[in-house]
N, C-alpha and C positions, 0 to 999 in steps of 0.2 A: 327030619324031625316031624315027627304028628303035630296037624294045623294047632292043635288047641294047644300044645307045650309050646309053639312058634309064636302064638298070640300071645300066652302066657309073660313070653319072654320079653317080647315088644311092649309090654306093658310093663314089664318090671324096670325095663331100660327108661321108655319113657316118667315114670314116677322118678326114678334115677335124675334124671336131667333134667325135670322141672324143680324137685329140690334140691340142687347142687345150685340150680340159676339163682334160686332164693337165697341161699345161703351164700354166694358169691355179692349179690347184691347188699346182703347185711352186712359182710366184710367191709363192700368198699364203701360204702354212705357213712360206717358208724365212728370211723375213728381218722385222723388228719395225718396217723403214720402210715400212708400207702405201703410200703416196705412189708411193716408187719403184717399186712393186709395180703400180700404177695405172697408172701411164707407160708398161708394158709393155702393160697390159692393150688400149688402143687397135691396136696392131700387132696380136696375137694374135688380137684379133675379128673386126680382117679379113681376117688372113690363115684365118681358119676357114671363114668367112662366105661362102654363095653368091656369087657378083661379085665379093667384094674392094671392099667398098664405102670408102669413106673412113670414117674412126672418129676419132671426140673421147671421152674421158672425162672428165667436170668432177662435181669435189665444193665443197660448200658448206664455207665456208675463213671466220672470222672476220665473220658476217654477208654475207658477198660468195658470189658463184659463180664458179669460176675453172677453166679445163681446164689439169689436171693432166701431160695425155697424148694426142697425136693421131698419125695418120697423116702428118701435114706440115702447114706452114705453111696449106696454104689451107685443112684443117679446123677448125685453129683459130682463122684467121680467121674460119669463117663462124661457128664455139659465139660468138666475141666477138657477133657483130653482135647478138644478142637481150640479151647480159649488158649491154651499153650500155641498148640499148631498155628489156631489164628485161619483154620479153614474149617467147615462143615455144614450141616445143613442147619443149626441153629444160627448160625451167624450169616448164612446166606440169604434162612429167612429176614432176618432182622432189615438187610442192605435192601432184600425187594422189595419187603412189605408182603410178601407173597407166602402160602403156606410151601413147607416141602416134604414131600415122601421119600422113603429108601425101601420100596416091599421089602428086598431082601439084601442085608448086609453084603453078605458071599458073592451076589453080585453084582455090586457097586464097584464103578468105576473113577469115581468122582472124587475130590478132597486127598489124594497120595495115600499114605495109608492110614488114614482115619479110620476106614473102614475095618482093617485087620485088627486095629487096637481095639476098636468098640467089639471085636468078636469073640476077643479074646478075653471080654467082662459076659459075655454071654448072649449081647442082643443083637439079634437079626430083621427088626426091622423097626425105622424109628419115622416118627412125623414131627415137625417144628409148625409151629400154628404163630406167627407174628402177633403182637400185643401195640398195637396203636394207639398215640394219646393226637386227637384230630388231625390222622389220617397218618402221622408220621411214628413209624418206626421207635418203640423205646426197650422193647426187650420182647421175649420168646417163651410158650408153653412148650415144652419139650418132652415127646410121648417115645417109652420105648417097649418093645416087644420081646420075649425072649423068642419068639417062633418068629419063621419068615412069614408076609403076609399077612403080620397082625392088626392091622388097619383098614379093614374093609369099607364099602363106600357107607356106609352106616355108622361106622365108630367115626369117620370121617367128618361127614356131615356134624355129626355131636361135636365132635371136638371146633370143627370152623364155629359151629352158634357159639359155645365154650368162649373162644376166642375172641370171637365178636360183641359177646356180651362183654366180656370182660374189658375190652378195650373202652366201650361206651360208659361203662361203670367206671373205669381208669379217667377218662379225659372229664369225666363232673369232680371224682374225687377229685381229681388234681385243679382243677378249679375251685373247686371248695376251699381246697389248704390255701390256696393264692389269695382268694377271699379273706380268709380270716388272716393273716397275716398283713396284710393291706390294715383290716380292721386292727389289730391289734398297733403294727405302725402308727393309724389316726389315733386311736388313744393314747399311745405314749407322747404324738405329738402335740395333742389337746393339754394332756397333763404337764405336758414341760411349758407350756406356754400358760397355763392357768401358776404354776409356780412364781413362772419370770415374772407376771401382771401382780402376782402379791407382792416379789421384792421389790418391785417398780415403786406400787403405792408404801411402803416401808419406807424406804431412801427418801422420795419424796416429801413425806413428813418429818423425818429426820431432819434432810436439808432443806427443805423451803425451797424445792426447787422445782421444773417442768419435766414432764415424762420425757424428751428427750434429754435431758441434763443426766438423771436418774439411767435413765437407758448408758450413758456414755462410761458412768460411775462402775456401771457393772461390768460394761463392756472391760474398760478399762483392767478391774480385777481380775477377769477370767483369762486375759493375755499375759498379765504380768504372774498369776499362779498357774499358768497353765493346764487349764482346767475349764470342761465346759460352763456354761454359761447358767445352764439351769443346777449344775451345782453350785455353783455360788450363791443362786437363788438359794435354795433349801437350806444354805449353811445360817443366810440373812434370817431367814424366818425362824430356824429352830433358835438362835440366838435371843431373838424377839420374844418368840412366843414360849420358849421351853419346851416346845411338844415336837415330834416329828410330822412333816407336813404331809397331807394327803394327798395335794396335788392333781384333785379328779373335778374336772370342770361341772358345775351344778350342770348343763345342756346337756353333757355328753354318755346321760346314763342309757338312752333309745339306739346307741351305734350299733350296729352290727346282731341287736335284737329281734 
C-alpha cells in the first residue's frame, strides 16, 4: 500500500475509534438501563473496528450467558452455538478475564467441535475481548471474521481499548444504577415515615393519647388487617383529610440532587 493511502487509512481508523469511544461513553453515562446500553454496544464496535467485523455482546444473566446485543441474527446465532455446548472462546474469555484469539477456525483445536459448527456459518477467525465490572468478569464483546486471520495486532489493540473502555464505563454505570436506587429506596423510606408521623399526630388527637400509645393503635391495625403499616397510615389520613396523601418529607427535596 502507498505510504499516503496507509496514513490515510490510520487516520480514518483512528477518527473511527475516538468516535466510537465517545459515543460508547454517551451510551453508558446517559441512561440507568445498562442492558440497553449493551445492545448498542455490538453496532458501535463494529462500526469502529477495522473490517466491520460482526459483533455479539453477552453478559452473564441469572447463572446463564445470554447475548444481550449483536450485529444480526447470524452473530448471534453463532455466540448461541457455544452457550448450548457450554464451551468456547467467549465463555473462556469470560472465566479468565483474559482476551482470546482463534486466527483461524480450520485450525482450532480447542472446544470439540465448536470450531466445525462456527465454519459452517462461515467464520474463520473470531476474538472475545472480556467486559469487566471492577476487575471481575460480567460478560464478552465478541468479534468474528469471515477470513482467517482477521484480527491483526491493530484491529487488536482497538478492540482490547474497546473493551477496556467499555468495562470502566460499565463499572460507574453500574454504580450510578446502585446509586440511584439506594436514592430512590431513602425516599420511599422518608415518605413512608413522614406518612406514619402524620397518622401518629391524627390518632393522637383523636385519642388523647402519647405517640407510643398512637404507635401501638396502628401497629395493632396493620397485624390484625394484614397490611403494612404505612398503609394504614394513608387510609387514616385520606379518611381525615379527603385528599390522597403526599407523603414527601418537607427535608427531603436536596436527596440525590
Amino acid at each position: 500500500m502507498p505510504e499516503e493511502l496507509r496514513v490515510r487509512d490510520d487516520e480514518s481508523t483512528a477518527y473511527e475509534l475516538v468516535s466510537g469511544m465517545s459515543e460508547l461513553t454517551a451510551l453508558l453515562l446517559s441512561t440507568s438501563d445498562i442492558e440497553a446500553s449493551l445492545r448498542e454496544l455490538a453496532a458501535v464496535a463494529s462500526r469502529m473496528l477495522p473490517g466491520k467485523p460482526m459483533a455479539g455482546v453477552s453478559i452473564k444473566r441469572a447463572g446463564d450467558t445470554v447475548t444481550v446485543g449483536a450485529t444480526g441474527a447470524e452473530a448471534t446465532r453463532v455466540d448461541e452455538i457455544q452457550f448450548q455446548q457450554q464451551t468456547g472462546p467467549c465463555l473462556e474469555a469470560m472465566n479468565s478475564a483474559e482476551p482470546v484469539l482463534v486466527p483461524d477456525v480450520a485450525q482450532e483445536r480447542r472446544w470439540g467441535d465448536y470450531p466445525a459448527r462456527v465454519m459452517a456459518h462461515g467464520i474463520r477467525s473470531i476474538y472475545s475481548q472480556p467486559l469487566l465490572n471492577d476487575g471481575e468478569p460480567i460478560g464478552a464483546l465478541n468479534l468474528y471474521a469471515h477470513a482467517p486471520n482477521g484480527f491483526d495486532a491493530q484491529t487488536r489493540w482497538a478492540i482490547k481499548l474497546t473493551g477496556e473502555h467499555t468495562s470502566v464505563l460499565l463499572t460507574t454505570a453500574l454504580a450510578m444504577a446502585r446509586q440511584n436506587d439506594r436514592t430512590a429506596q431513602l425516599r420511599a423510606a422518608l415518605a413512608s415515615r413522614s406518612l406514619i408521623d402524620q397518622a401518629l399526630g391524627i390518632v393522637m388527637g383523636q385519642r388523647g393519647c402519647t405517640r407510643a400509645q398512637a404507635f401501638e393503635i396502628l401497629r395493632s391495625a396493620s397485624q390484625n388487617r394484614n397490611v403494612k403499616l404505612v398503609r394504614i397510615a394513608r387510609d387514616i389520613i385520606r379518611t381525615v383529610t379527603g385528599a390522597e396523601p403526599e407523603g414527601r418529607p418537607h427535608f427531603g427535596e436536596g436527596i440525590g440532587q
